[in-house]
C-alpha positions in Angstrom: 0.0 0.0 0.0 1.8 3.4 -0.9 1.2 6.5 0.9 -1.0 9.3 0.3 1.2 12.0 0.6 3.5 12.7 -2.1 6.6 13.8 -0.3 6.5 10.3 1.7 5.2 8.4 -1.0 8.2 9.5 -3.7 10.8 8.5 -0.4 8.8 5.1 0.6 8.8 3.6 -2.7 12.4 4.9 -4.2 14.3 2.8 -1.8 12.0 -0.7 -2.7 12.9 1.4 -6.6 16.4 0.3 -6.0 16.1 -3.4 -4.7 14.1 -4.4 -7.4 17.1 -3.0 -9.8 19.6 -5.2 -8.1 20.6 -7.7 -10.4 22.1 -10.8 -7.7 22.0 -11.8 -4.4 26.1 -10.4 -4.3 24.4 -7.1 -5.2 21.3 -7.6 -3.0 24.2 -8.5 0.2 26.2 -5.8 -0.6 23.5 -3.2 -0.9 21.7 -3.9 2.5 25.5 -4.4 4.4 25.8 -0.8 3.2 22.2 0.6 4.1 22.2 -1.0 7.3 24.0 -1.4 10.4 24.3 -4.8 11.4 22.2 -5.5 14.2 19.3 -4.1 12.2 20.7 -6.9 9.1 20.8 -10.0 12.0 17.4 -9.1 13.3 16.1 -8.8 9.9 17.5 -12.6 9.4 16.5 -13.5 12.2 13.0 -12.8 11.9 13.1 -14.2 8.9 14.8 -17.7 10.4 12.0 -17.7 12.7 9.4 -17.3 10.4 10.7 -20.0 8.1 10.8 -22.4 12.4 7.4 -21.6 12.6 5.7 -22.6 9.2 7.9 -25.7 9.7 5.9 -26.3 12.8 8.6 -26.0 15.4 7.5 -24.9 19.3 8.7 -21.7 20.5 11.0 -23.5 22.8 12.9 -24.8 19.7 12.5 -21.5 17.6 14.3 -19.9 20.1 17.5 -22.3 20.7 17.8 -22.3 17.0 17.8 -18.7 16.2 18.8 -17.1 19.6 15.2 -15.0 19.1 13.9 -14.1 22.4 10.1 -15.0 23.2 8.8 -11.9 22.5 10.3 -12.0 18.6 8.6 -15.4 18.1 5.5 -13.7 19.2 5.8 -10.6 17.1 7.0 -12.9 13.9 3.8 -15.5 14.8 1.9 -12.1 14.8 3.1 -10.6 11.7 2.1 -14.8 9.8 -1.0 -14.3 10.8 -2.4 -10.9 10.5 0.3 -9.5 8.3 -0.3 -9.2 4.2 1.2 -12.5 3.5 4.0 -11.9 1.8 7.0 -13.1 4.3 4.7 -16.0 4.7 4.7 -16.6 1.3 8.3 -15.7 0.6 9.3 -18.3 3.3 7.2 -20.7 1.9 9.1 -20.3 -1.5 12.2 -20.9 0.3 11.5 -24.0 2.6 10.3 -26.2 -0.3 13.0 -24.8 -2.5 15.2 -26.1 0.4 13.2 -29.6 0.5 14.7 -31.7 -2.7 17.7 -30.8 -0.8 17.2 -32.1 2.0 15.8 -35.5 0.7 18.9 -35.6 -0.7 21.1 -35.6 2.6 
């Protein structure tokens, strides 16, 4: 959903502008090192690791000795599956069965 006001809306969608122009996950890495610091990168794949623990099924108990996330990430992250837009979900989802052939493999 973009803004309504002009001034926010031209900053909110120049910066999702420029990810789509990346061209590889090099670029992609290189670009968000550079934009953020990085804590803000860790909890950003964190909550993403998490995400990917809980549509796998695991307890929060699990979640968080495998990601180092504290309860109340887990929470927000469960929160954010269920009532957010759907796209993480569905980005995760992309990624674990992706990741499945693989792991027959093993």
């Amino acid at each position: 959903m973009r803004p309504d006001t002009p001034n926010q809306n031209e900053r909110s969608t120049a910066l999702y502008e420029a990810i789509l122009r990346l061209n590889n996950l090099d670029e992609c890495m290189q670009f968000f090192e550079d934009l953020c610091a990085v804590t803000e990168l860790r909890t950003l794949e964190q909550r993403y690791a998490v995400a990917g623990c809980l549509l796998e099924g695991k307890v929060y108990s699990e979640i968080r000795r495998e990601t180092g996330a504290s309860s109340a990430t887990v929470s927000r992250v469960n929160r954010m599956l269920n009532y957010g837009n759907g796209s993480v979900a569905a980005s995760v989802r992309e990624n674990l069965a992706r990741r499945a052939p693989d792991s027959e493999d093993a």
